[in-house]
N, C-alpha and C positions, 0 to 999 in steps of 0.2 A: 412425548406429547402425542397424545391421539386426536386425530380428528374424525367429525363427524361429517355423515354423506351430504347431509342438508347445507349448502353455505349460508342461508336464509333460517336455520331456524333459532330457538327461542335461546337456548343455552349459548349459542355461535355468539348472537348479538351482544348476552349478557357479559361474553367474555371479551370481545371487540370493545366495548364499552369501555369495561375497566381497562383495560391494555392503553388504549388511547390514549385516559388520565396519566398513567404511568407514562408513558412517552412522551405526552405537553411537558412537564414536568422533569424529564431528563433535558428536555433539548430547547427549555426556554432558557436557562442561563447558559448556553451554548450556542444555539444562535449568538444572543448579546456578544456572549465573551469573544469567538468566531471574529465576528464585526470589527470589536475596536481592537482586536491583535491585528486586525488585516490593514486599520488604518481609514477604515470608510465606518459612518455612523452607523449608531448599535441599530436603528430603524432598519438595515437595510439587510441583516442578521434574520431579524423576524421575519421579513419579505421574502427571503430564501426558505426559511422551514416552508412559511404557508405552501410558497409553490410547490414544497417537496413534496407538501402533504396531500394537496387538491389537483396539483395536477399528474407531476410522477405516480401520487400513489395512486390513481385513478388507473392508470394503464397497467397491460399485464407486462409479465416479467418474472419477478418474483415478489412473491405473493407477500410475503414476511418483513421483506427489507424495507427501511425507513429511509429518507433519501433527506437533504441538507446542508446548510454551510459546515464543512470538515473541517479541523483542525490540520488536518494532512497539505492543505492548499493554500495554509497562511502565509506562507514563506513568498510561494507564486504569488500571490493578488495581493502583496505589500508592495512586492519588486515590481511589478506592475502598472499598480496606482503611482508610484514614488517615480516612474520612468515617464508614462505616459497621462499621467491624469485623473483623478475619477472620473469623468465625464466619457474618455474611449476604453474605460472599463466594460461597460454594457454592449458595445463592438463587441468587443472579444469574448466576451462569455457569448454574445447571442453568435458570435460565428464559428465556437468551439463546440455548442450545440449540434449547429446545424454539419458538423463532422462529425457527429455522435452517430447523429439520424444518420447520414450518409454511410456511415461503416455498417451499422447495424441493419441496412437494408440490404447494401451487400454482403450481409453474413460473414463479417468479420470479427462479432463477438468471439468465437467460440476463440479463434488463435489469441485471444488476450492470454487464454490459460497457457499457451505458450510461454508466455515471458519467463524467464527463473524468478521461484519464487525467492531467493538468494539478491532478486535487482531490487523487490519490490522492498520485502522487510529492509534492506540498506538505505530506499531511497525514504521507509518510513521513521527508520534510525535518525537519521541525517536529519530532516521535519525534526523530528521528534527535540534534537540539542540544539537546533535553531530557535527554538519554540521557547523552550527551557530557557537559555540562554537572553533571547529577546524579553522574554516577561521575569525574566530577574530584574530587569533598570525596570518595567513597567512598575511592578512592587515597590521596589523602589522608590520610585517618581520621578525617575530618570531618563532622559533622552537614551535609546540604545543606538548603537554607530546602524549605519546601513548595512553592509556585509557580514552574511554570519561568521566570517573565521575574528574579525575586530568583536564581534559581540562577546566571543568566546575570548579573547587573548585582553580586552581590556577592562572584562567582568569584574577579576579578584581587586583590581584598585576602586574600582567604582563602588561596591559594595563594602569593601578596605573602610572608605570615605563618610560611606551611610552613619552610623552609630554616634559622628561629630555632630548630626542633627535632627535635633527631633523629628520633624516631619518625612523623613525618610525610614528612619528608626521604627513609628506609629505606623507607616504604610508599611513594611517589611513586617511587624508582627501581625497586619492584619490578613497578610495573604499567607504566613505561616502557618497563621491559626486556621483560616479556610482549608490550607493542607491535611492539617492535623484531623478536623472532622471527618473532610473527604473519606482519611486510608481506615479514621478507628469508625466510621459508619456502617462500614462492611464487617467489622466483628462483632454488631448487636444481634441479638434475633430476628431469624427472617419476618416478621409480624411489622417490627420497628422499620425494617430495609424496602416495606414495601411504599416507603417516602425515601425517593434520592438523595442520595447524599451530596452531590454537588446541592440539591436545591435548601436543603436546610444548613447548608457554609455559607451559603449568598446571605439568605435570612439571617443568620445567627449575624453575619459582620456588618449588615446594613443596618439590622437592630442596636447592634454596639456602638456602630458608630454616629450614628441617630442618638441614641439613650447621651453617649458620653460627649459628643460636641467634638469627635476627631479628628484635626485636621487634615484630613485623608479627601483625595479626588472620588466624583463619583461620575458616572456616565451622564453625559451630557444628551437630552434628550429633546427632539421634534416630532412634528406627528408623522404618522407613516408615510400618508397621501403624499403629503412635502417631499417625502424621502425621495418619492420614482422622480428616476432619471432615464426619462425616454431618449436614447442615443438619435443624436440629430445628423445631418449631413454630413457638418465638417467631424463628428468622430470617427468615418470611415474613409478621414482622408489620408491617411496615413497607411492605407493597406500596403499600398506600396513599401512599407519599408520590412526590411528583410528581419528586422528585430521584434518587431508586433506582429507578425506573420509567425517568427518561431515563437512566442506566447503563445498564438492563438493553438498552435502544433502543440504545445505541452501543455497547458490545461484541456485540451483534447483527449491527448491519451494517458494522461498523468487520473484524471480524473476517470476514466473508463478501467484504466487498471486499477484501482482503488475499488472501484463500485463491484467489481465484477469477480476482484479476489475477496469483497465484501461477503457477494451471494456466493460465492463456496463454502465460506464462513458458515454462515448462517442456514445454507442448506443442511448442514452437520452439526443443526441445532435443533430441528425438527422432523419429524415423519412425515410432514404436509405432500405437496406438489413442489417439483425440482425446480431451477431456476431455468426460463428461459434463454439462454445468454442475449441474442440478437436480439429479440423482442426488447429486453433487459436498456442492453443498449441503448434502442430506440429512444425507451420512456426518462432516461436519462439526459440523452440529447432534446427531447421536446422540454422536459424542466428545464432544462438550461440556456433555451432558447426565449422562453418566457420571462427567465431571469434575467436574461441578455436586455428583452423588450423593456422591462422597470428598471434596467440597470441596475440591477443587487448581484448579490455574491457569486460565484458558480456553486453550483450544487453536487452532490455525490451520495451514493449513499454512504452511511454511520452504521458503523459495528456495532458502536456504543447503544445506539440508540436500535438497532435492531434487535441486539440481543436483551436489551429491555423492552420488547415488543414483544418477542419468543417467550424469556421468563414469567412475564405477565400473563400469558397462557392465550394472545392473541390467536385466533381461528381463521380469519382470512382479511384482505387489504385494506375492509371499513374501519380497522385499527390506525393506520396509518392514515386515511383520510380523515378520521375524525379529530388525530390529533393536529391537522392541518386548521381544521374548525375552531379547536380550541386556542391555536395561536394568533388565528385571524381575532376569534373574539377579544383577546386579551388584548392585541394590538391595538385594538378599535376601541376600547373602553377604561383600557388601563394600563396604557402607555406611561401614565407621569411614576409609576412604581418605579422605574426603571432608575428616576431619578436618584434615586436613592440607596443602588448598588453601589460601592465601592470598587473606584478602577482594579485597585490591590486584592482586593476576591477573584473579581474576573481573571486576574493574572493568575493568580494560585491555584483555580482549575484548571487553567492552561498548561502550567506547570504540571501539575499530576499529569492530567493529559498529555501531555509530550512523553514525560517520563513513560507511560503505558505503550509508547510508538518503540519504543526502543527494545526489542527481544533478547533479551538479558541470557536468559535459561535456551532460549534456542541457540543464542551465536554459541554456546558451551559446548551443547549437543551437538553442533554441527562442525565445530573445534576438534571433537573429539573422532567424530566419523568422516566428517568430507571437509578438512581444511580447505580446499582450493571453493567451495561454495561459500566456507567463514570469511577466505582474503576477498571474495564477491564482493561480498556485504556490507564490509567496514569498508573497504575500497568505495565503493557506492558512496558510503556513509560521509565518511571522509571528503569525498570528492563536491557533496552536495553540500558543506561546510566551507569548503577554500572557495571552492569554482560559481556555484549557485546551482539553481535546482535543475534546469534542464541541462546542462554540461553533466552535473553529476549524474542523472538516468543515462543519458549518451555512452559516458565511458562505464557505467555498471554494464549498458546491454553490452558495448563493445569486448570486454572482460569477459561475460560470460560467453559471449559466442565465440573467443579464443578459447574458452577453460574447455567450452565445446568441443571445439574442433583437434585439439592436444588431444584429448582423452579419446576421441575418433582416430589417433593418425597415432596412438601408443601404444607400444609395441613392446612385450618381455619374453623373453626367450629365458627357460629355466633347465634344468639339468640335475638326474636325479642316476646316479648310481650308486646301487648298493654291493656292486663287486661281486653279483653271483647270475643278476635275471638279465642282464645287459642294462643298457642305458634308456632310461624313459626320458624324453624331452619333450616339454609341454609348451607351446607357445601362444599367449596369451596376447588378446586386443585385436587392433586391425591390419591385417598383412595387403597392403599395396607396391607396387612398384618401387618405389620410394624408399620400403621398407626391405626389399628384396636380399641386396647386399648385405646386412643385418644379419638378416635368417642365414644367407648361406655359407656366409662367414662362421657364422655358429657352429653348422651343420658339418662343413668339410672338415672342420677340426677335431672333429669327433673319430675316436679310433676306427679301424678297418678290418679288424677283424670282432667286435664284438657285435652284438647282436642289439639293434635299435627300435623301437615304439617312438615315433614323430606323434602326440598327442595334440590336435587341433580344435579338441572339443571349445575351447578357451577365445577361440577367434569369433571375435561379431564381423568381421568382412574379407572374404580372401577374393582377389581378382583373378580375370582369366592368364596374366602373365604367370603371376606367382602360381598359380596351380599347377600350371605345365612345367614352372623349374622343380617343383618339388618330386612329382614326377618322377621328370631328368635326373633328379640326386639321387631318387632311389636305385632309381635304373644302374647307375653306374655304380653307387654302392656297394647290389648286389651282384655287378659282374666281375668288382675287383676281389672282393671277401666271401671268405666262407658264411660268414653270418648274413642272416638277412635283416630288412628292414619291415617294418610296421607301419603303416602309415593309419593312424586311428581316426575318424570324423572326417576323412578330406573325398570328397564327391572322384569319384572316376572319372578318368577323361575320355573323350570317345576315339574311335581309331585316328581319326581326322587333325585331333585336337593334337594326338598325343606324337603323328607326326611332324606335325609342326612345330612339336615342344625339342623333336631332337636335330 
């Protein structure tokens, strides 16, 4: 994609335009669906896009990303709402905000990109068969247990159970069929693809089941205004406790690492202008602080939704804001449509959607070249299925800052003779103290009269102890033997050093 120098002029606008429609239209049955997975009315769905759209997309950052209720978060703001309320919902988004802001003023975005991205894909895995899981009873019409691992372990009987009754049976083929359009919408021509395919499975099942009289649930709908829930006093009386305190911590940076591995994404979807990261930050915490204020969802930015902002041939952030226009207008005029989605669609994009959390083809890839970043992952993965969502991130970061530190403190000593040129010995990883007896174990053992090359090109950290024994070993090597020693890559030691080495 190229862009033009003008951000104001005529072709920019024409293409901002069009991009926006395409964006309302990815992320209004996503908002909805978002909503009533989280357990809070589908009104309050809409109220997170709008703010994504008017106020996030208003601010700089990046230019391209589309911001709103994620799928990634449903798992947090169910456990949440189900713990403490919907009412000290808008607490804790409006105070996970105002952490956003605060990191991003002190230029903490950029170390987000620190995290491994081995924690994130796990903890998107993990989402992803909670999600999955959860909106199979939804489909259904089924209560799902609270705990993702019960969701997962008492699934195959509950769905077992389905087919004894109709109305379970009607709602399970309606979210099917939703599926079915979603995956085969993407193999028509791109002409046909330039209409969502989540948004013509909502129509296609709300039409069906309108036309045929299904007795399938549909979203139950009020006006927006009703919706805001302005957090009053007593919802910020509970700061004090140590459990809404770690919420407000994870939807913090659960939700910043999301947005922010989002815009790397999505910078490597266009030639435009980079991502700010901090700035980035910022306008993420200010959306979410807004969304705190009306008490709706937290917000993040959408891959989904930005890479249909990119595809669309979007030129600069009037794309994003306009689609924020067009959800406020829809909200404000044509709210009762809603009534007439089926719970069972909205489950069935969820579903897809989960499934797309889950990196199928990467865990392979990464199986194949860096198991200890695969046992990350699924670990993560795992962990955010038995434990819950913030335990699970805790022991992925914990995980990886072990996988860290082993692969910092590993150490291989190799040994190559061919019986003619002496002995090459290559020593590979980080030689510290620690590692000392190791090496020189290796090293003494090696015959005394042949002739030795110590190769250390292989080492990322040699300390000043270990310098000075290798040194020493040469030393004595070659005052016992006729042969001498090599020492390849290893820094000199100065007179000073090398006496205090003996």
């Amino acid at each position: 994609m190229s862009f033009s120098r003008s951000p104001f002029s005529r072709q920019d606008i024409r293409q901002d335009f069009a991009a926006s429609l395409v964006v309302f239209l990815v992320a209004l049955p996503l908002c909805v669906g978002v909503a009533v997975a989280s357990g809070v009315p589908a009104e309050l769905g809409l109220i997170t896009g709008i703010v994504g759209g008017l106020v996030t997309g208003m601010m700089r950052g990046s230019s391209l990303q589309v911001s709103g209720p994620a799928a990634g978060l449903t798992v947090l703001v169910a456990e949440a709402v189900r713990t403490f309320g919907l009412p000290v919902l808008g607490a804790i988004v409006l105070l996970a905000g105002l952490l956003q802001i605060g990191m991003g003023l002190l230029r903490w975005g950029r170390w987000f990109r620190a995290i491994s991205l081995s924690v994130v894909e796990g903890m998107l895995a993990g989402i992803g068969l909670v999600i999955i899981a959860g909106q199979l009873y939804a489909a259904a019409g089924l209560t799902a247990p609270h705990s993702g691992l019960a969701k997962l372990v008492e699934l195959p009987g509950a769905l077992a159970g389905a087919p004894a009754d109709t109305v379970p049976l009607t709602s399970l083929a309606v979210a099917a069929g939703t599926v079915a359009v979603v995956v085969l919408w993407r193999r028509l021509p791109r002409r046909v693809r330039a209409v969502p395919g989540a948004l013509v499975a909502v129509l296609l099942a709300a039409g069906v089941t309108a036309a045929a009289g299904l007795p399938v649930a549909t979203v139950r709908v009020g006006g927006v205004v009703d919706a805001v829930r302005l957090p009053g006093a007593d919802a910020f009386t509970g700061l004090a406790d140590p459990a809404l305190l770690g919420t407000v911590l994870a939807f913090a940076l659960i939700a910043s690492a999301e947005s922010l591995f989002s815009a790397a994404a999505v910078d490597r979807l266009h030639t435009g202008p980079r991502t700010e990261y901090d700035k980035e930050l910022v306008a993420q915490g200010v959306g979410n602080t807004v969304c705190g204020l009306l008490g709706a969802l937290p917000l993040t930015a959408v891959i989904v939704r930005s890479s249909a902002n990119v595809e669309a041939g979007a030129r600069t952030k009037a794309s994003r804001v306009l689609h924020g226009v067009w959800l406020l207008l829809f909200a404000a005029a044509l709210p009762a449509v809603l009534a007439y989605i089926p719970l069972a669609a909205l489950a069935g994009i969820l579903v897809h959607a989960g499934w797309k959390l889950i990196p199928f083809r990467g865990l392979a890839a990464l199986w194949r070249t860096h198991r200890g970043e695969a046992f990350v992952l699924v670990a993560t993965a795992v962990a955010i299925v038995a434990a819950g969502m913030f335990e699970g991130v805790l022991i992925g970061l914990v995980l990886s800052v072990a996988k860290a530190a082993w692969e910092a403190s590993h150490l291989r000593v190799e040994h190559h003779d061919d019986g003619h040129d002496g002995i090459r010995v290559r020593v590979v990883g980080t030689v510290n103290f620690l590692r000392l007896p190791q090496v020189l174990d290796s090293l003494e053992s090696l015959p005394g009269d042949r002739g030795i090359v110590l190769d250390l090109s292989g080492v990322h950290h040699l300390d000043h102890a270990c310098r000075a024994a290798l040194h020493a070993w040469a030393d004595r090597h070659n005052a016992l033997g006729s042969a001498s020693v090599r020492l390849h890559a290893l820094p000199e030691l100065s007179r000073e050093e090398r006496a205090g080495a003996g």
